[in-house]
C-alpha positions as CSV (number, residue, x, y, z in Angstrom):
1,X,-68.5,124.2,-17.3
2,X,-66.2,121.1,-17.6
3,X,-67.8,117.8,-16.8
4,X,-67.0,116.3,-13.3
5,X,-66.7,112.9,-15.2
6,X,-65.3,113.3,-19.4
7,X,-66.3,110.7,-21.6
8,X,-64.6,107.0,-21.5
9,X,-63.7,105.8,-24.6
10,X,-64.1,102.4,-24.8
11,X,-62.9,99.4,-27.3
12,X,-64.0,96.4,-28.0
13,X,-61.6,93.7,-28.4
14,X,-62.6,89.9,-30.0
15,X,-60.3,86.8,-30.2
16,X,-61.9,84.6,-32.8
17,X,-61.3,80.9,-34.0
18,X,-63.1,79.0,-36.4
19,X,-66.1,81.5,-35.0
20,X,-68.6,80.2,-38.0
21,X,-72.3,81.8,-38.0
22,X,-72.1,81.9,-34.1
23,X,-69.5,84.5,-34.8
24,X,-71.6,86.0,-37.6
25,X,-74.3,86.7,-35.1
26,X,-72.2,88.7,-32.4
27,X,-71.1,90.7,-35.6
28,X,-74.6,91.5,-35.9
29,X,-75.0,92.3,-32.7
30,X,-72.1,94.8,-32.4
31,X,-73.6,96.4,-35.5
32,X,-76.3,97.3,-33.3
33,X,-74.6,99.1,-30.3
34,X,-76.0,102.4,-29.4
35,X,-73.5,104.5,-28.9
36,X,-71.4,102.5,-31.3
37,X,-67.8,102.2,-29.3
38,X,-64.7,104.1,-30.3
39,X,-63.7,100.7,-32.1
40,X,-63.8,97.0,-33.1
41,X,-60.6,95.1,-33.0
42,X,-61.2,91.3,-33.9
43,X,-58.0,89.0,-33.4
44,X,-58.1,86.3,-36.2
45,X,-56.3,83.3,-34.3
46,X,-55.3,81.4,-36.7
47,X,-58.6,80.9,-38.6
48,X,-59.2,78.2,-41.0
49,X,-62.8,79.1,-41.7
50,X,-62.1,82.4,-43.2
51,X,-63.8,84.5,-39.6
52,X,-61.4,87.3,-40.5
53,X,-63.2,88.1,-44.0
54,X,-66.0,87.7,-42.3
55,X,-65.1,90.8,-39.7
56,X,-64.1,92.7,-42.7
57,X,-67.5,92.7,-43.9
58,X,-68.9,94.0,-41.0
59,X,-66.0,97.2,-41.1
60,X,-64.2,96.0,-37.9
61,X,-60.3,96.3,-37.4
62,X,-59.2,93.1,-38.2
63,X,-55.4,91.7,-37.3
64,X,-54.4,88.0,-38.5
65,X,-52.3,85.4,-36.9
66,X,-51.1,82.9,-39.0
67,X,-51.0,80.3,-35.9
68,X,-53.4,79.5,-33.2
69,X,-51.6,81.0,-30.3
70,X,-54.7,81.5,-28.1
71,X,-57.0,83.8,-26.9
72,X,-54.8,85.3,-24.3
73,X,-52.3,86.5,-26.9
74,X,-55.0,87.2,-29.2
75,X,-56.8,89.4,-26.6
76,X,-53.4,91.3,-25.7
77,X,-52.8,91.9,-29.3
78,X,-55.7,93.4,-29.5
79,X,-55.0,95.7,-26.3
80,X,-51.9,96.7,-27.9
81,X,-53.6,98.4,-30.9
82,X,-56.8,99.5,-28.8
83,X,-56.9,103.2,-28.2
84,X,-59.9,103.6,-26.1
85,X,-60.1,104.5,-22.3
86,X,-61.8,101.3,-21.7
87,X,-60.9,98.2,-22.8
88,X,-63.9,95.6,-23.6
89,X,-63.1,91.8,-24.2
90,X,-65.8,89.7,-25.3
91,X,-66.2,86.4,-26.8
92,X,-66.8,85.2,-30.7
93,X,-69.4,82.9,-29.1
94,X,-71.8,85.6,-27.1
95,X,-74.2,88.5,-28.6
96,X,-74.1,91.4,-26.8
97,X,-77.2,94.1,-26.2
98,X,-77.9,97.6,-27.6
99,X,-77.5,99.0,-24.4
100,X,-74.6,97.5,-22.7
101,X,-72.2,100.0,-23.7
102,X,-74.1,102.9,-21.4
103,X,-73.8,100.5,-18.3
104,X,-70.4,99.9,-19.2
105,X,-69.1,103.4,-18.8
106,X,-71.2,104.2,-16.1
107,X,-70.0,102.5,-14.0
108,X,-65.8,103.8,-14.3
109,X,-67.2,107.3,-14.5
110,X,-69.2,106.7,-11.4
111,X,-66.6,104.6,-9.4
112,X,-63.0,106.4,-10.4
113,X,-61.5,103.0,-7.9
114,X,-62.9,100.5,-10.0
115,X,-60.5,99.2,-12.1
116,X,-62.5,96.6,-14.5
117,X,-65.9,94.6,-14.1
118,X,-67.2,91.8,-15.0
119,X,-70.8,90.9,-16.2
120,X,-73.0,87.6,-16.8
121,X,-74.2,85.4,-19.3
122,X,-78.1,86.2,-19.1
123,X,-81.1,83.4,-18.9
124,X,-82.0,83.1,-21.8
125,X,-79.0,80.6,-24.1
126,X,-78.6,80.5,-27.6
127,X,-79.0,77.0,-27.7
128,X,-82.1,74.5,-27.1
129,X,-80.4,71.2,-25.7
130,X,-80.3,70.3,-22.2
131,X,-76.2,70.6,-21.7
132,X,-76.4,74.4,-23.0
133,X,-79.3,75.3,-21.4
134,X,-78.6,73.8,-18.0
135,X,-74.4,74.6,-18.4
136,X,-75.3,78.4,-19.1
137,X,-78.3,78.4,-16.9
138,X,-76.5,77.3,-14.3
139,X,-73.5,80.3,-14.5
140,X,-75.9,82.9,-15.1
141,X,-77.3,82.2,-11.6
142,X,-73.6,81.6,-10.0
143,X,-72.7,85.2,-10.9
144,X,-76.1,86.4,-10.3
145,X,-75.4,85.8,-6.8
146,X,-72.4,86.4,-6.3
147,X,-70.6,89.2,-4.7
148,X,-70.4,92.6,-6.4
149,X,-66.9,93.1,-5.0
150,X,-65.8,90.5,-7.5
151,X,-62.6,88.2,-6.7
152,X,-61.6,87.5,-10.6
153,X,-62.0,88.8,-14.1
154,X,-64.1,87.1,-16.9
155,X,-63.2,86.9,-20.6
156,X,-66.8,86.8,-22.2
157,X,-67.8,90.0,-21.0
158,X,-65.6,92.2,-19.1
159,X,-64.3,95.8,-19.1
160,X,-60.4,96.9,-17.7
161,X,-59.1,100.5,-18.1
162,X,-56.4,100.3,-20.6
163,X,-54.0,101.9,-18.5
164,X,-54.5,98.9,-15.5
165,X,-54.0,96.3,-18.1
166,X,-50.8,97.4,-19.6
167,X,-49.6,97.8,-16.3
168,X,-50.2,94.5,-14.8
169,X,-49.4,92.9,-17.7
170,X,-51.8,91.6,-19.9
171,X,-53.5,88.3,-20.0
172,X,-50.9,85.4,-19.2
173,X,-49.6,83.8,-22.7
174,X,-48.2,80.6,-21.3
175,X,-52.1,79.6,-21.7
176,X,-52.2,78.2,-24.9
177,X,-56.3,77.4,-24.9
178,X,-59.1,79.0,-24.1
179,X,-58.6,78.1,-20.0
180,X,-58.3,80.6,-16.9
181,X,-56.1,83.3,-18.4
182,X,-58.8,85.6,-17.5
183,X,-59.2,83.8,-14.0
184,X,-55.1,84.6,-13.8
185,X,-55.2,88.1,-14.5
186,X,-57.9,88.7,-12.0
187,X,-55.9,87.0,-9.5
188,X,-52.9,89.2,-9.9
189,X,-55.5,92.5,-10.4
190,X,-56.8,91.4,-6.8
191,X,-53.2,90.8,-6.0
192,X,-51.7,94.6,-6.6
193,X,-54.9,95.8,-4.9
194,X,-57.3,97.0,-7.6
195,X,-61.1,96.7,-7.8
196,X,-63.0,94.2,-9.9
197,X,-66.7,95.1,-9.9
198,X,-69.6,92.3,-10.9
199,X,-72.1,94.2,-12.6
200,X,-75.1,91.6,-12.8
201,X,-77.1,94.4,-15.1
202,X,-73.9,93.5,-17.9
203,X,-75.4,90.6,-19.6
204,X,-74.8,89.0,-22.9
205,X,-76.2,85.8,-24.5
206,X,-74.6,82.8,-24.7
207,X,-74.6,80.7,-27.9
208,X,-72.3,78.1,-27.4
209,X,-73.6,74.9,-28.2
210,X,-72.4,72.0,-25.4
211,X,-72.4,68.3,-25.5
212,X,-71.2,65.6,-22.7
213,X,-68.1,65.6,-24.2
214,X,-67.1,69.2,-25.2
215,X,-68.3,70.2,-21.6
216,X,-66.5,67.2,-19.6
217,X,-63.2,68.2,-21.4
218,X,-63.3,72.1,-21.0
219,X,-64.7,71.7,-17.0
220,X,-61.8,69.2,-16.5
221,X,-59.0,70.0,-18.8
222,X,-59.2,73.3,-19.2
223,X,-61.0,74.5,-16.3
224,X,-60.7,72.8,-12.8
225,X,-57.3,71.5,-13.1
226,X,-55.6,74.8,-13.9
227,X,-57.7,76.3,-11.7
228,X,-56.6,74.3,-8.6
229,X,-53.1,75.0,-9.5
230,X,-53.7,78.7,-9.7
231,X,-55.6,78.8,-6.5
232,X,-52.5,76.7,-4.7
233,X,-49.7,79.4,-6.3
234,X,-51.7,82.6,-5.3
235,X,-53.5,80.9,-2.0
236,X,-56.9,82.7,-2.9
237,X,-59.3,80.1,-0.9
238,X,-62.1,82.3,-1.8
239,X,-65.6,82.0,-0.9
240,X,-67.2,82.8,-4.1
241,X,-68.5,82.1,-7.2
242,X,-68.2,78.3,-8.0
243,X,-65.6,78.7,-4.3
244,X,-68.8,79.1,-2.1
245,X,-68.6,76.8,1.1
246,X,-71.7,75.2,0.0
247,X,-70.5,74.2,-2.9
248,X,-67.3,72.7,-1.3
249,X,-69.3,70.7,1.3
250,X,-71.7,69.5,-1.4
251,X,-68.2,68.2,-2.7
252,X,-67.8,66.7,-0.2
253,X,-71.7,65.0,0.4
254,X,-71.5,63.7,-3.3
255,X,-68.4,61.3,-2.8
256,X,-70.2,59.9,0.8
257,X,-73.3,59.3,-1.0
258,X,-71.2,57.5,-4.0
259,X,-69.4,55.3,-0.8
260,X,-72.7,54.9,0.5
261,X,-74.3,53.4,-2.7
262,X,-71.4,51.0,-3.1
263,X,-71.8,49.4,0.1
264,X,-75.3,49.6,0.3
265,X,-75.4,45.5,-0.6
266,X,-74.1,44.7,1.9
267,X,-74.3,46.7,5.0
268,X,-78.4,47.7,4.1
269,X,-78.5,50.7,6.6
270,X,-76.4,52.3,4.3
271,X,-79.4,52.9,1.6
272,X,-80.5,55.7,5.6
273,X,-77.2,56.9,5.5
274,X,-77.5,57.5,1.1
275,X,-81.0,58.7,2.1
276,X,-79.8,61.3,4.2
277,X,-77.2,62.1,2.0
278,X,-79.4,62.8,-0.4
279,X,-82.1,65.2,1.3
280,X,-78.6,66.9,2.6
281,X,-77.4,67.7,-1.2
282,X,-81.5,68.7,-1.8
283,X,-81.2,70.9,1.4
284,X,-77.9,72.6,0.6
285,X,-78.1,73.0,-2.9
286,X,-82.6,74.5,-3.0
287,X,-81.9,77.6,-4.5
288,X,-80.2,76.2,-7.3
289,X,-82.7,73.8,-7.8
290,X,-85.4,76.5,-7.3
291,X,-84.0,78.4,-9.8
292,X,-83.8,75.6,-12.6
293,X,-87.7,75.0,-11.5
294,X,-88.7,78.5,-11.9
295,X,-87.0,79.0,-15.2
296,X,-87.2,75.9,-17.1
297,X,-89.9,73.4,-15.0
298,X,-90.0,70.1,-12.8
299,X,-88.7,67.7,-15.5
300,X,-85.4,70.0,-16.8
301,X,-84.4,70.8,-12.7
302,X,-85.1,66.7,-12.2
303,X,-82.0,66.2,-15.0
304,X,-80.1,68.9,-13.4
305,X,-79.5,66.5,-10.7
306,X,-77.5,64.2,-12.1
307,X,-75.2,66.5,-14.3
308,X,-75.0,68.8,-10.7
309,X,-74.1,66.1,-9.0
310,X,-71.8,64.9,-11.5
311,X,-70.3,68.5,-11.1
312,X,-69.5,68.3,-7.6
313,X,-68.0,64.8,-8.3
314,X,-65.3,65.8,-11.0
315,X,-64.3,68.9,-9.5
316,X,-63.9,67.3,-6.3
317,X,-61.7,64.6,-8.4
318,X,-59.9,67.6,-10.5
319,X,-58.9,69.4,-7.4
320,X,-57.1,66.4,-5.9
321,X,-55.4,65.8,-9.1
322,X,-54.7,69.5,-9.5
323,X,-53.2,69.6,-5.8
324,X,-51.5,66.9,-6.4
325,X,-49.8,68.3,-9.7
326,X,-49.4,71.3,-8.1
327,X,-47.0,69.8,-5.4
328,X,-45.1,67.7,-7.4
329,X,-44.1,70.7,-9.6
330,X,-43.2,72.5,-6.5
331,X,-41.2,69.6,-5.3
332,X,-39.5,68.9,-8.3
333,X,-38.6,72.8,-8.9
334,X,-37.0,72.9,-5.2
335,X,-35.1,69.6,-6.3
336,X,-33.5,71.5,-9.3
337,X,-32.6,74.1,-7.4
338,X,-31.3,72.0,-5.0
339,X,-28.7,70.3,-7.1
340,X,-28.1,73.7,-9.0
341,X,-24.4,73.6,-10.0
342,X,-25.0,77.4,-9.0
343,X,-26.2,76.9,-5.9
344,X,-24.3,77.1,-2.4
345,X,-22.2,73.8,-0.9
C-alpha cells in the first residue's frame, strides 16, 4: 500500500564568504546528518579565503562566483541547481544537529499547507564573550516565544518547498549584504497567502563571534533601517518577534528615561520620574531578564541592561531615520513621475 505521505526530498543550500574554520565546523556538522540529505550545494561568494576548496573536501556541490554579489543571489543560485522537494538554507556561520533533518520533513509531510518554516538559534553559542552570548541569547528566546504561525522567513535555518520559492521569486537580489532578504521574501510569502511555520524544536548553534562594533553596524545598517523601510512598503505592523507591543513601548520608556536623566540637574523630581521609568522597563521587559538570570546568572542579566536598553534606543532612532528615508523616496518617486515627459498635461 502507497504511503499517505512519500518521502520529501530535501536540499541543503549554503552561501559562504570568507567562512574560515567557523565554516569548517558546519562542514563537519553536515557530515554528520542522519539521514544525510539528497544534497549539499555551497555557493562560494566571491571567496578570498579559498572556503570553496574547503567544501570540496568535504564532497559537497560546490558553485563559484568570481564576485561577492551576496547571499541572496548566492542562495537563489543555489535553488536553481537544487533538485530536492525541500529546499534548506542555512548559514556558513551555524552547525546544525544530527537530527534536524527528521523534524524538517515532518513537519511538510504532516502539514501539506505549510509552505516553509523557520527554526531558532539554540542556547547554547559558539562563542564565550558577552556580545555573542547575550546577542544570540537574546534571539534564541525572541523566537522561542514567538508565534508558531510565523510572520517572516529566516535565512540561518529555514526550510521552503522548492516549488513555492520558484514561484514567488526567490530571495530579492537588489540586497547586496547579508540584510533582510530573507525578512523580504517572508513578507511577500505572507503576502500571496502561504504558511510560514516557527518550529522552536529546529535549532542550530550559533558561532558567530560579535563585538560592539560588528553588532552596532549590522543591527543598524543592515538590519533596522531596511527593515523600517520594508515594514512601511508592505504595511505589516506586526506584533511579533522583535515587533511585539512591549518591545515598542519599551521604545518608547528608554528615550523618557534618557529625557529624564538629562534634566535631572535641574528640575530634581525628575531623578522619581527616571525612577519610575526604570522599574517600568524592569516590569515590562521580566521575562527577558528572567531568562538571562536563569541561563547565564545575576552579574551577565545586570550587563544585559545596558546593551537591552541600548537596543530599544537605536532601533527607536533607526526607525525614525528609516521612516523618514522611506518617505522621501516615496516623495521624490511621485515627483519624477510628476514631471514625466510621459505623463498627462
Amino acid at each position: 500500500m502507497a504511503s499517505t505521505h512519500p518521502e520529501l526530498s530535501i536540499s541543503i543550500i549554503i552561501p559562504v564568504y570568507n567562512g574560515g574554520d567557523r565554516f569548517r565546523q558546519c562542514l563537519e556538522s553536515l557530515a554528520k546528518l542522519n539521514p544525510s540529505p539528497l544534497e549539499i550545494i555551497v555557493v562560494s561568494d566571491g571567496d578570498t579565503d579559498e572556503s570553496w576548496k574547503m567544501a570540496q573536501d568535504f564532497g559537497v556541490t560546490v558553485v563559484r562566483q568570481p564576485v561577492s554579489r551576496g547571499p541572496a543571489t548566492a542562495r537563489n543560485i543555489g535553488a536553481k541547481m537544487a533538485k530536492g522537494d525541500i529546499l534548506f538554507f542555512v548559514d556558513a556561520d551555524v552547525t546544525v544537529y544530527p537530527d534536524i533533518l527528521p523534524k524538517v520533513a515532518k513537519v511538510f509531510k504532516s502539514n501539506p499547507n505549510v509552505a516553509a518554516l523557520i527554526g531558532s538559534y539554540d542556547d547554547n553559542p559558539g562563542e564565550s564573550n558577552f556580545l555573542s552570548q547575550y546577542k544570540n541569547l537574546f534571539h534564541h528566546y525572541i523566537h522561542q516565544n514567538a508565534s508558531e504561525e510565523a510572520s517572516t522567513f529566516w535565512g540561518a535555518c529555514g526550510a521552503i518547498r522548492r516549488q513555492v520559492f520558484l514561484e514567488i521569486g526567490g530571495f530579492d537580489q537588489q540586497y547586496r549584504r547579508p540584510s533582510i532578504e530573507d525578512i523580504e521574501l517572508g513578507y511577500r510569502l505572507k503576502a500571496a497567502g502561504y504558511n510560514i511555520r516557527l518550529c522552536k524544536d529546529i535549532q542550530v548553534k550559533h558561532l558567530k563571534l560579535w563585538t560592539p562594533i560588528s553588532l552596532l553596524k549590522a543591527e543598524i545598517f543592515y538590519r533596522a533601517l531596511p527593515w523600517t523601510e520594508l515594514i512601511h512598503r508592505d504595511n505589516r505592523f506586526v506584533n511579533d518577534l522583535n515587533l511585539q507591543w512591549s518591545s515598542r513601548i519599551s521604545v518608547i520608556l528608554t528615550y523618557s528615561l534618557v529625557v529624564a536623566l538629562m534634566t535631572v540637574f535641574w528640575m530634581p523630581q525628575s531623578l522619581l520620574v527616571s525612577s519610575l521609568i526604570v522599574l517600568s522597563l524592569l516590569a515590562l521587559n521580566i521575562s527577558v531578564y528572567r531568562f538571562f538570570q536563569q541561563k547565564r546568572g545575576w552579574i551577565f542579566t545586570l550587563q544585559v541592561l545596558f546593551w537591552h536598553w541600548l537596543y530599544y534606543l537605536y532601533s527607536g532612532l533607526a526607525f525614525a531615520v528609516g521612516t523618514a528615508n522611506y518617505f522621501l523616496k516615496t516623495r521624490s518617486s511621485l515627483d519624477k513621475l510628476a514631471i514625466s515627459p510621459n505623463s498627462n498635461s
